[in-house]
C-alpha positions as CSV (number, residue, x, y, z in Angstrom):
1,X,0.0,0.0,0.0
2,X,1.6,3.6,-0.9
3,X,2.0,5.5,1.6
4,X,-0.4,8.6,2.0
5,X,0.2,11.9,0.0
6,X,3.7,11.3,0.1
7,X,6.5,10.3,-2.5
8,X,5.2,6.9,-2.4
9,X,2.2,7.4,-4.4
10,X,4.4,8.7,-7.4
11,X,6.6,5.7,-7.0
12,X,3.5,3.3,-7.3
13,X,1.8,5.4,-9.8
14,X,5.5,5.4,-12.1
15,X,5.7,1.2,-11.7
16,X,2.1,1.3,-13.5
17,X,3.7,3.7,-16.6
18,X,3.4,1.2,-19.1
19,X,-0.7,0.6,-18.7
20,X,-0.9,3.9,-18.7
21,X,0.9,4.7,-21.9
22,X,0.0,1.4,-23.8
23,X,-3.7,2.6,-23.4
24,X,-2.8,6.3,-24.0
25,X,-1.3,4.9,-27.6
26,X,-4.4,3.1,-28.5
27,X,-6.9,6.0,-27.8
28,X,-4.4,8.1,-30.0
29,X,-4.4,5.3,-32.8
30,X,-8.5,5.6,-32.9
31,X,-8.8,9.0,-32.9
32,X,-12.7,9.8,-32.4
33,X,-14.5,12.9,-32.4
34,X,-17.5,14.7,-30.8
35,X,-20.2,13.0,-28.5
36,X,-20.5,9.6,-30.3
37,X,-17.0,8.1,-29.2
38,X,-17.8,4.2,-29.1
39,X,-14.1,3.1,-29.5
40,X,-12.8,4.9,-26.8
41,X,-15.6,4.0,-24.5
42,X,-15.0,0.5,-24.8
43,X,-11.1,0.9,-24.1
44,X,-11.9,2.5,-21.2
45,X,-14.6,-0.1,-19.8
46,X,-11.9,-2.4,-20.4
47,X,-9.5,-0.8,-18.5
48,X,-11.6,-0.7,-15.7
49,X,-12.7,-3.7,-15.5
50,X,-11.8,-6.1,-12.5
51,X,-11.3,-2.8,-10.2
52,X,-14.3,-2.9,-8.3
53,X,-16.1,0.2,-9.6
54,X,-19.6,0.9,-10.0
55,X,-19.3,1.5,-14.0
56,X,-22.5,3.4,-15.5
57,X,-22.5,4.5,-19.5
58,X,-24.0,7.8,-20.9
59,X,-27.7,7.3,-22.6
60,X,-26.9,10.8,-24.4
61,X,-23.4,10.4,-25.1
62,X,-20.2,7.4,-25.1
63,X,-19.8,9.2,-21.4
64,X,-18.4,6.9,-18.4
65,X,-19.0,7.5,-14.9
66,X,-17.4,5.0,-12.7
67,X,-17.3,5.2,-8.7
68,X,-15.4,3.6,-6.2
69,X,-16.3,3.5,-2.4
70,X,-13.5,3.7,0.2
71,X,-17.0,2.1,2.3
72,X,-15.9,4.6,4.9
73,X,-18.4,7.7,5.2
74,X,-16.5,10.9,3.6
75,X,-16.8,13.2,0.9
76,X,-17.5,12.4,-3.0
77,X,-14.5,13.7,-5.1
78,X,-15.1,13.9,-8.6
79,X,-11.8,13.3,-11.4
80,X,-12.3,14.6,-14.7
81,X,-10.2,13.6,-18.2
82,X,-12.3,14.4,-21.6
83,X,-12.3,12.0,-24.4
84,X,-12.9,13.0,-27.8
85,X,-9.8,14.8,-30.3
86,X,-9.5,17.2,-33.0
87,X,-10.5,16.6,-36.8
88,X,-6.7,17.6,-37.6
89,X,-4.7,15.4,-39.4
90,X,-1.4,14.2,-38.1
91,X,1.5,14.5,-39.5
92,X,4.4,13.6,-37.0
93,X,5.7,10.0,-38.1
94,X,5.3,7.4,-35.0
95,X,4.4,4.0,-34.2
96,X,0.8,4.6,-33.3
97,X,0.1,7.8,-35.6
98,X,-3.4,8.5,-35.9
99,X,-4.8,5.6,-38.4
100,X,-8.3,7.9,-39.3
101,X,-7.4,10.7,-41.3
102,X,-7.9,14.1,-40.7
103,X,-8.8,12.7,-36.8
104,X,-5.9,13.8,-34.6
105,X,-5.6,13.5,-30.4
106,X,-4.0,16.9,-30.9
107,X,-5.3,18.2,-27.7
108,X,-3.7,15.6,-25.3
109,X,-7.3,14.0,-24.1
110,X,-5.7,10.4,-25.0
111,X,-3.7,11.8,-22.0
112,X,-6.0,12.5,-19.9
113,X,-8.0,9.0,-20.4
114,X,-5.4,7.1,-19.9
115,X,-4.1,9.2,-16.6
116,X,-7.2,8.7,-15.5
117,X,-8.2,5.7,-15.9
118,X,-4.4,4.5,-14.2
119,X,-5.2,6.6,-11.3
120,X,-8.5,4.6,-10.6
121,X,-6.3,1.2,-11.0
122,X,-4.3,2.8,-8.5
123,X,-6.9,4.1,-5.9
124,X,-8.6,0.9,-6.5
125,X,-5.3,-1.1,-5.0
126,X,-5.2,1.6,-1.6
127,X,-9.1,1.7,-0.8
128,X,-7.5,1.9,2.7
129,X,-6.2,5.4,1.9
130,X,-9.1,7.9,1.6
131,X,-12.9,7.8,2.5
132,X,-16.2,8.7,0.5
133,X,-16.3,7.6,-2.9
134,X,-14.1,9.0,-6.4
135,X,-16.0,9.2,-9.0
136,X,-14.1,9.5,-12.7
137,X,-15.9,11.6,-14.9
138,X,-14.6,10.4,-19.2
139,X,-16.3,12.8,-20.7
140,X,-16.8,13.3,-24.6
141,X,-17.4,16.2,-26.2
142,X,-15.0,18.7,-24.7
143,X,-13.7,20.3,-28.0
144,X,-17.0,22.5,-29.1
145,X,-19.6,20.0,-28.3
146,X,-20.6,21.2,-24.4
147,X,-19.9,17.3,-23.4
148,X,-20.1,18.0,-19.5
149,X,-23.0,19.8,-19.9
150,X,-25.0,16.3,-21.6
151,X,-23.2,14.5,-17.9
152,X,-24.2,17.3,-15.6
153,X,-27.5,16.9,-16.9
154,X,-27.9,13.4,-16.5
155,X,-26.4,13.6,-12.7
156,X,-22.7,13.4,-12.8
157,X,-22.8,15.9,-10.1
158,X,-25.1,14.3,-7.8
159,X,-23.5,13.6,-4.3
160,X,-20.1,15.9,-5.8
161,X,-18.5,18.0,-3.0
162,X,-15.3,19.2,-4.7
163,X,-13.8,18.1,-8.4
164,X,-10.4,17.7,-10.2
165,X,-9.0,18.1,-13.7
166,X,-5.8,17.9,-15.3
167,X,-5.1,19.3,-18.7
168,X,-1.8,18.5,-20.4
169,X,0.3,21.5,-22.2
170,X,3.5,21.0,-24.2
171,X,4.8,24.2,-23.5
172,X,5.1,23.4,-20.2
173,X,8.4,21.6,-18.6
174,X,7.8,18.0,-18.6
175,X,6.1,16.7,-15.7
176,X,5.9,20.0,-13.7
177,X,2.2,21.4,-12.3
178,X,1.0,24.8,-12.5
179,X,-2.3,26.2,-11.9
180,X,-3.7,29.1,-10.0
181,X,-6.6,30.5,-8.2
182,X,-9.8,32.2,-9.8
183,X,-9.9,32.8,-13.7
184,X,-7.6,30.3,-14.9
185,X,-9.5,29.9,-18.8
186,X,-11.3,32.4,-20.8
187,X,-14.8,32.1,-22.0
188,X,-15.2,31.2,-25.2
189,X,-17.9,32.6,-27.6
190,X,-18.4,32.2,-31.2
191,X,-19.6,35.1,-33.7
192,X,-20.4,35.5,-37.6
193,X,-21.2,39.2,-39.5
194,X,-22.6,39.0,-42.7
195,X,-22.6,42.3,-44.5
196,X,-25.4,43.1,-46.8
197,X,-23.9,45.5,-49.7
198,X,-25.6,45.8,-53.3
199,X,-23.4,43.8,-56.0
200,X,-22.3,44.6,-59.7
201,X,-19.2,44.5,-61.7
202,X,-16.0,45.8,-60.4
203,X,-15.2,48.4,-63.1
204,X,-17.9,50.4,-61.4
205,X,-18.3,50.3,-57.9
206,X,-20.2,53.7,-58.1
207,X,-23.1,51.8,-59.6
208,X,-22.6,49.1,-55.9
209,X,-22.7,49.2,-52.6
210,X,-19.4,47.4,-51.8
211,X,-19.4,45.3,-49.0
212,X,-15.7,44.3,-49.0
213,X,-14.6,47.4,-47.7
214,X,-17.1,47.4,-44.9
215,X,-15.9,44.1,-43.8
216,X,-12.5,45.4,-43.8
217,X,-14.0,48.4,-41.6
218,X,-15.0,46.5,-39.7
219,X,-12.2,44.0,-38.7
220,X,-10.2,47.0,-37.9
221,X,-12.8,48.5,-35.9
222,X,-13.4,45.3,-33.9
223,X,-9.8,44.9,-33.0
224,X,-9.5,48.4,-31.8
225,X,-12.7,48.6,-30.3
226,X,-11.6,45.9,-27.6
227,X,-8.6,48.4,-26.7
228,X,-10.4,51.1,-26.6
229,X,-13.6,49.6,-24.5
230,X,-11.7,47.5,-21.7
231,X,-10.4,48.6,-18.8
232,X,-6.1,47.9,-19.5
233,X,-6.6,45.8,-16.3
234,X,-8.9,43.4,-18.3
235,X,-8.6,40.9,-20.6
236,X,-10.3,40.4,-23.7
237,X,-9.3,39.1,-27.4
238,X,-11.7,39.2,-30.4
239,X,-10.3,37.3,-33.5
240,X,-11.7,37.3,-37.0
241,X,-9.9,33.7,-38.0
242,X,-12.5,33.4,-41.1
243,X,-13.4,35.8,-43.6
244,X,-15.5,34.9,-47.0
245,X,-16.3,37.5,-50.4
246,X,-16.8,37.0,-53.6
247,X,-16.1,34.7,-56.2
248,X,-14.0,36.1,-58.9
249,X,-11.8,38.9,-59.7
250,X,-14.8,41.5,-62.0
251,X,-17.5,41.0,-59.5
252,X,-18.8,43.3,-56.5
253,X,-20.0,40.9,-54.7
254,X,-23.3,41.6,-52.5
255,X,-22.3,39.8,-49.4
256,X,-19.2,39.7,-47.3
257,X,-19.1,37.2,-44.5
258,X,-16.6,37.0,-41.1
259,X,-16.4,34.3,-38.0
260,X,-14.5,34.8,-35.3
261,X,-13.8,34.1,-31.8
262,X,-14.5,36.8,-28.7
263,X,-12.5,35.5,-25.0
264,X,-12.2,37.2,-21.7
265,X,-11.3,36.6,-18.3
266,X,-14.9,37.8,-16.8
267,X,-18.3,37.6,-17.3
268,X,-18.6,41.6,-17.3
269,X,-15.7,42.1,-19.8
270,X,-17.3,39.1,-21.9
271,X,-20.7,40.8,-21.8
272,X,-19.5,44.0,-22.9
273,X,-17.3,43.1,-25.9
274,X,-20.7,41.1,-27.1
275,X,-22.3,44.1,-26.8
276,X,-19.8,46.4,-28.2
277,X,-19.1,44.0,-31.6
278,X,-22.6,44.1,-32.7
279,X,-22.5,48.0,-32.5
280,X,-19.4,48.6,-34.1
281,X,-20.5,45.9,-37.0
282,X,-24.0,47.4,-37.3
283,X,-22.5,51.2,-37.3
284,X,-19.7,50.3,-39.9
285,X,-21.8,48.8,-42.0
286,X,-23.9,51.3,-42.0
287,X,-21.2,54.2,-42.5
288,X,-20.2,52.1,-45.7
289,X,-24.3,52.2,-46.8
290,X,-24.8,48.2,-46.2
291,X,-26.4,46.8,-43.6
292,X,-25.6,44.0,-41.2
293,X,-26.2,40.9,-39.3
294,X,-24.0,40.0,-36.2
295,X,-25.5,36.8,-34.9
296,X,-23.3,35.3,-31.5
297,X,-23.3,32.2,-30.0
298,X,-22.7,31.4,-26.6
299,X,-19.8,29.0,-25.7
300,X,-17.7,28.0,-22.7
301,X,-17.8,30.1,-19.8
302,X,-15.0,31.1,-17.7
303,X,-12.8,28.5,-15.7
304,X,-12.7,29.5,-12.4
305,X,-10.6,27.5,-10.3
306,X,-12.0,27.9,-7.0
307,X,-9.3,29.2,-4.3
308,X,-9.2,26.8,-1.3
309,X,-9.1,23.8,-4.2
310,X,-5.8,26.2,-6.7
311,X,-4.1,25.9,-3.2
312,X,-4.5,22.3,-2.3
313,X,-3.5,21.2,-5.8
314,X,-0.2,22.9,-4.8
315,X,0.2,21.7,-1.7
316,X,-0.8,18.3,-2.7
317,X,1.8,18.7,-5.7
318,X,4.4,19.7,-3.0
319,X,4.0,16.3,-0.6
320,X,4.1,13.7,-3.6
321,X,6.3,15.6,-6.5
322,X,8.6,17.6,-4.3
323,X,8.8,21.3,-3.6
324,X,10.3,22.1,-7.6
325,X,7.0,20.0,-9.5
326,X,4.8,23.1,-8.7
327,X,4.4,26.6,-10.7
328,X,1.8,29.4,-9.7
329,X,0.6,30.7,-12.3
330,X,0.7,34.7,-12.2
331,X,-2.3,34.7,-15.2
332,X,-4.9,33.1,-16.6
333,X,-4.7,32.3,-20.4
334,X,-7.3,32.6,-23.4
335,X,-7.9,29.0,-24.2
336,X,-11.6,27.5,-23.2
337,X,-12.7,24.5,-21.4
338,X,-16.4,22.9,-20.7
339,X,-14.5,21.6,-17.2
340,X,-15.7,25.1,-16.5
341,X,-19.2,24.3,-16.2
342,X,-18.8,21.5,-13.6
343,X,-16.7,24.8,-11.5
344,X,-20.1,26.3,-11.8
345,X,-21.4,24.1,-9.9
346,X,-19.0,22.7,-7.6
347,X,-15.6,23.7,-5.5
348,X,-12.7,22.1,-7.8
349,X,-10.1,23.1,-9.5
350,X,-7.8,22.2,-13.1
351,X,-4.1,22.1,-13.5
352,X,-1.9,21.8,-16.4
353,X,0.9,18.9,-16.7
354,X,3.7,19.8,-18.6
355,X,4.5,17.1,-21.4
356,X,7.2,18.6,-23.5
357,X,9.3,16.6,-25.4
358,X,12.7,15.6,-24.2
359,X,14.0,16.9,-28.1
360,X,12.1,20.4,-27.3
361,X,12.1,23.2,-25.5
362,X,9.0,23.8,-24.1
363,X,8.7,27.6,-25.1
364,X,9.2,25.8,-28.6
365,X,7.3,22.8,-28.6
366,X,4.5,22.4,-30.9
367,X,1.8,23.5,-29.0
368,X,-2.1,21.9,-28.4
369,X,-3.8,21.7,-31.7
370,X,-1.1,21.5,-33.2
371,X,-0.6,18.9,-36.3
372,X,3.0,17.9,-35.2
373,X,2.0,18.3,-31.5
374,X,3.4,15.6,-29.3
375,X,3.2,14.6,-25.5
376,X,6.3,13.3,-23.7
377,X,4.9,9.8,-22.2
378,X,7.5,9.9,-19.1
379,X,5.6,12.9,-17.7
380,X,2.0,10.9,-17.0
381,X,3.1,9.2,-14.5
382,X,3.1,12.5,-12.3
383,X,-0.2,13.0,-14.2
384,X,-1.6,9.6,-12.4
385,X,0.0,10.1,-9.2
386,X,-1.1,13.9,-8.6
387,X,-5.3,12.8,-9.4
388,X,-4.8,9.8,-6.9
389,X,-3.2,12.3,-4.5
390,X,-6.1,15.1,-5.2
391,X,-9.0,12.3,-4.2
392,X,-6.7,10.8,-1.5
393,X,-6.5,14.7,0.1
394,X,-8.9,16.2,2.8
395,X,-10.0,19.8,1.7
């Protein structure tokens, strides 16, 4: 039995290294996407079976819930690692290279499976070492499709008194843990403009309402809109990644179409640069004689690591990795997670694991999303050992 929250618990977690990388290699093999993730569900039922948990299977998604109970009264701790990857294709040569094309585990969620799924053989084998129950959360859907919300709804919260998440970051050191209290990930909403101009041919734009230059308007006016709006203090991005005119080089074309992304850091900066892109779309438009439709969805809210759980996640980092495993972050960054809406509901928090490549350089690497993104293997071990020690900890 490994010794409680001490160095013990990453000794036993690196002896089980290999299940946790040979399953880790097959999720990435089978890359699958979205809600529907069959494949993976059934590697991960099969890694779980024999341990003694109480396995129950989404009816609205591939989810997997599993508990185990310590049989001694205590607190429910809930363990988090998302399933589904990117539709990317990979193009870094290995042994178990995606096989699906243009399906990539670009993110690092094979990662997180197989981390997980590890630490639950391992808190299976010390029962004797916490009380209450762990429940492990595999969740699909994480990338776009509001996955946690479909398991939230059908009770993976029920009974929950705090929650854990680790994601995995290549431009992090290998094997180190950061994280930090309050905002740690933005929101993450999604908007489209389409500008309504009056089309014709491109000798004589006097005889059109061009709606190219209003879209170009209004990129410009968007990105200096959110400097000019926010607070310096705040933080707040809004990126047109998509834009779409035309169709050849002698015609005014009547429509010009942008997507884009808005983050922040807080609901009250996320509210206003919502409010603040549709007026400076509408008014440009306007100035240019089109009109305009700015139509936003709602994504991810704002990860909020909740304080009391940031500093446990250090301290528990401390006792089982040693006083150099553990980073504070001094700020949040602008990447999204649906982890957030469990924090709505529960104390918890989410920590990056660094998984740089022993051949990088971590400010280098190529990052999450990336097609040639990669995740050194070594570094899961203190990925397994720091989710046992997070369930295993009172607090």
């Amino acid at each position: 039995m490994t010794s409680h929250l001490g160095p013990d618990l990453a000794t036993a977690a690196a002896a089980i290294n290999d299940h946790t990388i040979e399953l880790r290699r097959a999720i990435h093999q089978d890359p699958e996407l979205g809600l529907d993730l069959p494949r993976t569900q059934k590697r991960i039922t099969d890694a779980l079976t024999g341990l003694g948990l109480d396995i129950t299977l989404g009816e609205s998604t591939t989810s997997v819930v599993a508990d185990l109970d310590s049989g001694k009264p205590g607190p429910t701790v809930l363990l988090r690692g998302d399933m589904d990857a990117l539709p990317l294709q990979e193009d870094f040569p290995s042994d178990f290279k995606s096989a699906n094309d243009g399906k990539m585990h670009a993110c690092g969620h094979d990662t997180h499976v197989a981390m997980l799924a590890s630490s639950a053989r391992l808190l299976a084998d010390n029962k004797d070492s916490f009380t209450g129950k762990i429940r492990f959360m595999f969740q699909p859907g994480e990338e776009g499709f509001h996955g946690a919300k479909y398991m939230i709804d059908e009770g993976v919260l029920d009974g929950v008194d705090r929650a854990f998440a680790i994601h995995v970051t290549a431009n992090r050191p290998a094997g180190k843990i950061a994280t930090r209290a309050g905002a740690l990930l933005a929101s993450a909403d999604k908007f489209e403009i389409m500008i309504h101009g009056a089309g014709g041919h491109a000798s004589a734009p006097h005889n059109c309402t061009d709606p190219i230059p209003a879209l170009g308007a209004t990129i410009t006016g968007l990105h200096t809109m959110v400097g000019r709006s926010l607070d310096a203090a705040k933080s707040g991005v809004i990126t047109v990644a998509h834009i779409q005119a035309g169709t050849t080089n002698n015609i005014i074309p009547p429509t010009a179409w942008m997507e884009g992304t808005i983050r922040s850091h807080d609901e009250a900066t996320r509210d206003t640069l919502k409010t603040n892109l549709v007026r400076v779309a509408e008014g440009t438009a306007a100035a240019h004689g089109c009109s305009c439709k700015a139509h936003i969805e709602s994504g991810y809210p704002v990860t909020v690591n909740n304080d009391d759980q940031a500093e446990l996640v250090g301290n528990v980092t401390h006792a089982v990795l040693g006083e150099d495993a553990f980073a504070l972050m001094a700020n949040p960054i602008m990447g999204a997670e649906d982890f957030s809406y469990v924090l709505q509901h529960v104390p918890g928090a989410m920590a990056f694991l660094g998984v740089c490549p022993d051949d990088e350089h971590h400010t280098t690497a190529a990052p999450n999303h990336s097609n040639l993104m990669r995740a050194n293997e070594d570094a899961l071990k203190n990925g397994v050992a720091i989710y046992a020690a997070m369930a295993m900890a009172a607090g």
